[in-house]
C-alpha positions in Angstrom: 0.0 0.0 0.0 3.5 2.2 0.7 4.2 2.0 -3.2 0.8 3.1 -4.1 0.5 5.7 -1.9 3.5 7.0 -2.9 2.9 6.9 -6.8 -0.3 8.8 -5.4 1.9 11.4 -4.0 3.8 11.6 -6.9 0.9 12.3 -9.3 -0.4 15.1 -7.3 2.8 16.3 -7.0 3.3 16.8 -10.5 0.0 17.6 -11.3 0.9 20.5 -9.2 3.4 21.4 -10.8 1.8 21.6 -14.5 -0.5 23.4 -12.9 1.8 26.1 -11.8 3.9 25.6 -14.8 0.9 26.4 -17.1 -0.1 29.6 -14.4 3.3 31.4 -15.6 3.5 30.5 -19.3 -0.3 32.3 -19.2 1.2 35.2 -17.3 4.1 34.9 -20.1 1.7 34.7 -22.8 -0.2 38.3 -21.2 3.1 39.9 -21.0 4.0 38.8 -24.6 0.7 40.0 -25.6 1.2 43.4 -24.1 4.3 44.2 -25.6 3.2 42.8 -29.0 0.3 46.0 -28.5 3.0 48.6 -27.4 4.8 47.8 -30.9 1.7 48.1 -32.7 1.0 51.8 -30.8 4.8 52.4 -31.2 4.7 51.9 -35.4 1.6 54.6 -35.9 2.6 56.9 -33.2 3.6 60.4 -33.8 5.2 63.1 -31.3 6.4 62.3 -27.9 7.0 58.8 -26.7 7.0 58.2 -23.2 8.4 55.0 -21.1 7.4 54.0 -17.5 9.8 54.3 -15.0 8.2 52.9 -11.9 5.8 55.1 -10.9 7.5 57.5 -13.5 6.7 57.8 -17.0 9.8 59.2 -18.7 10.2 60.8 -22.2 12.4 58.4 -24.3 13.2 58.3 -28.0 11.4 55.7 -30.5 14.4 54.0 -31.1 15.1 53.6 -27.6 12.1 51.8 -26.8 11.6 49.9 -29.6 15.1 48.2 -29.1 13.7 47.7 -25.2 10.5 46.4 -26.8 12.5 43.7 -28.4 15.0 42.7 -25.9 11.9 41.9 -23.8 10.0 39.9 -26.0 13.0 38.0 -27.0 13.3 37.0 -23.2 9.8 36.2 -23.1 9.7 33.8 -26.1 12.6 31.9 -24.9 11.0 31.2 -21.5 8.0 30.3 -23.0 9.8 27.8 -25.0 10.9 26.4 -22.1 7.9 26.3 -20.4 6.6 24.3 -23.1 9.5 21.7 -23.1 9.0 21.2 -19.3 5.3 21.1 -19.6 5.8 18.4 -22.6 8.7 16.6 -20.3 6.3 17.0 -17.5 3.1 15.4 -19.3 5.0 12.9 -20.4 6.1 11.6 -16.8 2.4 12.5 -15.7 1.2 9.9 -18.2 3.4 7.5 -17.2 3.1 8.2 -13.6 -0.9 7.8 -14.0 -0.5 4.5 -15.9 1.7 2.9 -12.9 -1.1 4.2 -10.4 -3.5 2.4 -12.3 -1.2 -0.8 -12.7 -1.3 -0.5 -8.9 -4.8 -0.2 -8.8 -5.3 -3.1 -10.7 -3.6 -5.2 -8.5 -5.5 -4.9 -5.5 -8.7 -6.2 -5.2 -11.9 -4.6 -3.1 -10.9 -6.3 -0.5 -7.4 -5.2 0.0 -8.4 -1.5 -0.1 
């Protein structure tokens, strides 16, 4: 019963995890989204551009913060890539993880449980 609880464990563990995993590649995926927008606003704007600072918003030029613009969805794109290899790795273990707890499952009888 040791064995089983503990593949249990480990399902819910993991399970856990993916969630959480899948929690911050959505965050990711807002951030990503927010910055593909500022772009967009960036290419028809006209005049002043202004940057936040903290609580600050700062004048900066264009260039400036379209190079900032970059550098930050670059950073986001590669961690969302490896979100989704560790989500991939981590389904992958949760199916097999699942199919031993259901082996173990299928050993025991009613009356064992």
């Amino acid at each position: 019963m040791t064995q089983q609880n503990d593949i249990s464990l480990q399902f819910q563990q993991m399970q856990q995890q993916l969630q959480m995993l899948m929690m911050q590649k959505e965050q990711y995926k807002m951030q990503l989204a927010e910055i593909t927008k500022a772009e967009d606003e960036l290419k028809t704007s006209k005049g002043d551009i202004f940057k936040a600072a903290g609580m600050v918003l700062v004048r900066s030029d264009k260039e400036s913060v379209k190079k900032d613009l970059a550098t930050q969805k670059e950073t986001i794109e590669v961690r969302m890539k490896s979100f989704e290899k560790q989500e991939s790795i981590l389904k992958t273990r949760l199916t097999e993880v699942q199919a031993k707890l259901m082996e173990s499952f299928k050993g025991k009888g009613p009356a064992a449980q």
